[in-house]
N, C-alpha and C positions, 0 to 999 in steps of 0.2 A: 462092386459095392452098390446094392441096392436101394433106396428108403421109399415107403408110396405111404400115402394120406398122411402126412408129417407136415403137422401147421407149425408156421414158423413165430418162434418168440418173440413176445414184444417185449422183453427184457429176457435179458440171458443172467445168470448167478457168474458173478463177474468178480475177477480180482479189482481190488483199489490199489494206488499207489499216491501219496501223498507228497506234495512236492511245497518247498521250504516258500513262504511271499516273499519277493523280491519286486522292483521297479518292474514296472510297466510300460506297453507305450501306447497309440492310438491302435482302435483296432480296425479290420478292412472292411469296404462294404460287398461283404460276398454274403449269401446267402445260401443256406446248403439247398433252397428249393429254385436256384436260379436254373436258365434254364428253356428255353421260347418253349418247346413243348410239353416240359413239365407242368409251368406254370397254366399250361391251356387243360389239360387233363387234371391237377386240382380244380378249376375254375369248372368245368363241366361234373364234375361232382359233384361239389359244395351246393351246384344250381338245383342238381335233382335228388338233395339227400332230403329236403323235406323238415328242416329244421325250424322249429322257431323262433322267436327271438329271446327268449328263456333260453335257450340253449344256446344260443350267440354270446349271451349274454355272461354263460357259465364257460363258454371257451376263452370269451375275454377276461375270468376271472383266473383263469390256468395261465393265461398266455406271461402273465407279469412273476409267474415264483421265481424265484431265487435266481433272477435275469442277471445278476451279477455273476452270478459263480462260473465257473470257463472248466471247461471237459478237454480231457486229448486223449487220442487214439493213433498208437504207435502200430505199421505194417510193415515187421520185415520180412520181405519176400526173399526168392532167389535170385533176383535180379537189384530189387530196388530197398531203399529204408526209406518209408514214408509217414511224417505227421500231419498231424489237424489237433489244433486248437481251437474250439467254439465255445459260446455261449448259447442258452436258450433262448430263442423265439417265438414270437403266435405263430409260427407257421414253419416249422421247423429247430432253423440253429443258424445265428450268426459265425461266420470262420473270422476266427480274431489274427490264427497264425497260421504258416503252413509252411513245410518244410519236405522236400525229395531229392534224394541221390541218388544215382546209379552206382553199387557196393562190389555185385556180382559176387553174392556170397556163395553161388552153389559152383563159382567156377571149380572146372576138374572134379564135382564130387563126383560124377560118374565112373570118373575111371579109379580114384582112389577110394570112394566111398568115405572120404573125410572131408571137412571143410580145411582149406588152406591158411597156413597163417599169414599170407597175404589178407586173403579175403576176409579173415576175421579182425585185421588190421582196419581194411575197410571198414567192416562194419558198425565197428568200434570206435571210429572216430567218426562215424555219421550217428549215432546213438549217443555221444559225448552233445553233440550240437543237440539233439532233440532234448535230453537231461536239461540241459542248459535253460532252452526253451522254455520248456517245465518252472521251471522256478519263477523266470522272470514273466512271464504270463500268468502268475499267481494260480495255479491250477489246482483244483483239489481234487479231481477223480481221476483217472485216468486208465485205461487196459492198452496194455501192451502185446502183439500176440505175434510168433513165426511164423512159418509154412514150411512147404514143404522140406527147403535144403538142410533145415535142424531137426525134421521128423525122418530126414534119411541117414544124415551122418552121422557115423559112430560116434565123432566127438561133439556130436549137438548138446547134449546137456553138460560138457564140458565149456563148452563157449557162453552156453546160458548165466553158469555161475561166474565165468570172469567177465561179461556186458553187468551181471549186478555188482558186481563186488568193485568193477573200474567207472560203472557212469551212475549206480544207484534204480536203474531202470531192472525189474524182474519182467522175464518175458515168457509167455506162456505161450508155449507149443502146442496149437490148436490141430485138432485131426483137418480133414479132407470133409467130412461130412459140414462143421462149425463153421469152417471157411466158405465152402457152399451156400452156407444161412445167410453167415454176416454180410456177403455180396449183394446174394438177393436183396435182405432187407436195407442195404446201401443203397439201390440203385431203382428195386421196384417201380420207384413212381417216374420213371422216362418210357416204362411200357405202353404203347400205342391202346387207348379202348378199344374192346373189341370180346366179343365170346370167344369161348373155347381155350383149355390150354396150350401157354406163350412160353417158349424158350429163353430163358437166361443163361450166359455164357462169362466167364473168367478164363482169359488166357493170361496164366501166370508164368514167371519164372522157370518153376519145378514142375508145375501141372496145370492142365485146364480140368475146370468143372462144366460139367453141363447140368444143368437144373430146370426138370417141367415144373412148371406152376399152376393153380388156379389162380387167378389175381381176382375173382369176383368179390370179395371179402376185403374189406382196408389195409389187412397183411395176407399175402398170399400163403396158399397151403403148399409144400413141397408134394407135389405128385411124384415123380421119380426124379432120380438121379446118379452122376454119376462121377468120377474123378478117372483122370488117365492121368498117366508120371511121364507126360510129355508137355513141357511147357519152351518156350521163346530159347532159353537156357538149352535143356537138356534136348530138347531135339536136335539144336543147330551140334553141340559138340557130341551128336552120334554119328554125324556123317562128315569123313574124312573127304576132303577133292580137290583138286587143283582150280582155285577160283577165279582164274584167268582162261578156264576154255569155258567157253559158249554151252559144248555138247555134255562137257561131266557137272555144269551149273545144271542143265536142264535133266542131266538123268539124277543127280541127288536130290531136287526136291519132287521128283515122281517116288522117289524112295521116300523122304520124307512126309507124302501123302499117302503112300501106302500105307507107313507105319502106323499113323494117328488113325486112318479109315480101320486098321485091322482092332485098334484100340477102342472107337470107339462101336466097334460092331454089337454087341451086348446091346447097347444103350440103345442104337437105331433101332434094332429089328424091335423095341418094346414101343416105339413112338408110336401115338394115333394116324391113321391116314384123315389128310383134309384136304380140302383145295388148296394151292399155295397161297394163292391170294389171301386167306382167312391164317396164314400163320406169322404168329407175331413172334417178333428177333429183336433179343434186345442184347448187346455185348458190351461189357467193362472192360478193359487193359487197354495199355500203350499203342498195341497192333491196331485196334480197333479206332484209337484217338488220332495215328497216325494218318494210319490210311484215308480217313474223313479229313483232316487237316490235306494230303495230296488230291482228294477229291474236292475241294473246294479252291485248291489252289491257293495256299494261305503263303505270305510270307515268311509268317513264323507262327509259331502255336498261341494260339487265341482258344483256350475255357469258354469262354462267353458264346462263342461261335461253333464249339462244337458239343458242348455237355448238352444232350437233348435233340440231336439233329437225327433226323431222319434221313438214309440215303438208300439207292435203289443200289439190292444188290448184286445187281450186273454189275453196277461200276466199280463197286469191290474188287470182285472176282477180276475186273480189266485190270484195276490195279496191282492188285495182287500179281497174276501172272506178269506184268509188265516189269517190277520189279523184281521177280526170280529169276528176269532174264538180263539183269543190269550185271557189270561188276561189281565188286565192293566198292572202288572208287567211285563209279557214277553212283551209287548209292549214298556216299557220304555226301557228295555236291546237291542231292535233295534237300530243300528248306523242307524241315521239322522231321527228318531224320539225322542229318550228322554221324559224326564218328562212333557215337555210344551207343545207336541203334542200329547199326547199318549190319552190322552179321550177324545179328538176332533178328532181324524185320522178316526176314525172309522165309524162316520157321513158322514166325505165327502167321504167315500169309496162308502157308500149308494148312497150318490148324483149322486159319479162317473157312478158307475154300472146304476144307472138309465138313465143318459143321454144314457149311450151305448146299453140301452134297444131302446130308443127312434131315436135314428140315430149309427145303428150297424156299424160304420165304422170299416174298416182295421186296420189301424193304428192309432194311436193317436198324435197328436204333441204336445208337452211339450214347457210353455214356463215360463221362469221367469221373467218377466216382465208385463208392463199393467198398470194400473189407472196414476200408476208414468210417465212412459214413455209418456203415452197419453198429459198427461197436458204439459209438457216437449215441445215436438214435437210444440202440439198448442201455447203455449207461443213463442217458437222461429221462426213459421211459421208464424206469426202476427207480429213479429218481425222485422224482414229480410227483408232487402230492395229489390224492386220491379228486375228482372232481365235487364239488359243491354244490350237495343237493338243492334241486330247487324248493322255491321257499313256498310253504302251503299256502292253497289262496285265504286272502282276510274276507270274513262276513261281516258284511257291519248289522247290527240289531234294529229290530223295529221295536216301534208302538204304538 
């Protein structure tokens, strides 16, 4: 799956969902532009965009519309159900609420090619809390979108109509291309400045995207792109092994590198060559959030410390291998891995290593954010009233 010169929308033609007012309660002080080196890469724009104070003056007149009214954007993956509740900001979007579970709705879809009604149990009562959500957050837009494990399973649009019909939430099965956008335009702004096109990456569930971009432009333009039907999920349950020898941990994730290098072979051999130094890496999911929380040595998972970090990716790559060579158990005894992530980490370490085979960048950027923030953004920018022209200059008269 190919796209090249494909600008990405500042609003997408979006379902609405409307949800009943109910109680409220205070809302949190997050900002979807937090962030240490976000915040440094807006500020080094803003400096050299050459604005005047008429136009400062007409951002601050956009920045106050309808600050009341609160957005959510519902992500079910094959791994995870995630929400976000925001409002609009001058500079973004306040997060009023948020909500994530591990559902593991694509378990076993590979080998039956159906979602299980276990997992749709799961799913279903993590999408009951988000409904819930909904109402009490007094929300009035809202897109709700799947991926890949209801775009593979026979019974995907069977499970669609009983999540609307049991929580009220309609969920829209978004292709491999739209999931690509929405990341991007989720996460765009943690890309390091810099010329030349930057690689953006999702390792999902059911699949990773890889997406080249232009970022010289306020939304980037998709140069190419790609999807493989290897994600965290279905990698880990392609390969069968006995997870207690050393030698069959170390030859199944060479297999597992194999597979994803044979996957994304297509998409390398189209990459630009450049110096590595000059390529810029920027990656969204759990793998990515993880492994920066064990490179920093966190106690426990701190947003604040990793959404926007820059990390050399050598130390990735150390980690990664370090951890394909643990058991499951010394896996789970990791702070900010645990039980839920410990036999899926291992896959997307594969995935990771691989992409950094394919575009050796320097650094890596870490972002926690993506599909959510995407939708978010697009909702509010199709939202938002048109900006207010400036006012013609007054001449005053002589005599």
């Amino acid at each position: 799956m190919v796209e090249r010169s494909t600008p990405l929308p500042q609003a997408d033609p979006l379902a609405s969902h409307s949800a009943e007012p109910a109680s409220g309660s205070g809302e949190l002080a997050e900002t979807a532009n937090s962030g240490r080196h976000a915040a440094e890469h807006h500020n080094r724009k803003q400096a050299g965009s050459g604005q005047g104070s008429g136009a400062r003056g007409r951002a601050a007149d956009r920045s106050n519309w309808n600050a009341r009214r609160a957005y959510a954007a519902i992500d079910l993956g094959t791994n995870n159900c995630r929400l976000l509740i925001a409002k609009p900001a001058a500079d973004g979007f306040v997060v009023v609420d948020a909500f994530s579970r591990v559902v593991r709705l694509g378990e076993g879809l590979g080998q039956s090619g159906r979602l299980s009604d276990a997992a749709m149990d799961r799913a279903v009562a993590a999408l009951s809390i988000c409904a819930d959500k909904l109402r009490r957050r007094h929300v009035a837009l809202a897109r709700s979108v799947a991926t890949e494990a209801c775009r593979k399973a026979s019974n995907g649009p069977d499970f669609i109509e009983r999540v609307r019909r049991e929580t009220g939430i309609v969920l829209d099965i978004i292709t491999a291309e739209e999931e690509a956008r929405l990341a991007v335009l989720g996460c765009h702004i943690l890309l390091e400045p810099g010329d030349g096109p930057a690689l953006i990456f999702d390792i999902g569930g059911g699949s990773t995207e890889l997406v080249l971009v232009d970022s010289s432009g306020p939304v980037p333009d998709i140069l190419d792109w790609m999807s493989v039907p290897w994600g965290v999920v279905t990698l880990t349950e392609s390969e069968q092994f006995d997870p207690d020898d050393a030698d069959a941990r170390a030859a199944a994730y060479q297999r597992m590198r194999d597979r994803v290098m044979a996957g994304f072979a297509p998409f390398a051999a189209r990459l630009p060559m450049m110096a590595n130094e000059d390529r810029r890496l920027l990656g969204t999911s759990g793998t990515v959030t993880t492994l920066a929380s064990l490179h920093l040595d966190l106690p426990c998972y701190n947003r604040d410390a990793i959404d926007g970090l820059i990390v050399p990716s050598d130390s990735m790559r150390a980690i990664s291998t370090r951890l394909a060579e643990l058991s499951l158990q010394q896996r789970r005894e990791l702070p900010c891995i645990g039980k839920e992530r410990a036999d899926l980490v291992v896959a997307g370490c594969a995935i990771l290593e691989s992409i950094l085979d394919i575009w050796p960048a320097v650094r890596l950027g870490v972002a926690d954010r993506g599909i959510r923030e995407g939708i978010l953004r697009a909702l509010m920018g199709r939202d938002a009233p048109a900006p207010t022209p400036a006012a013609p200059p007054q001449h005053g008269s002589t005599t």
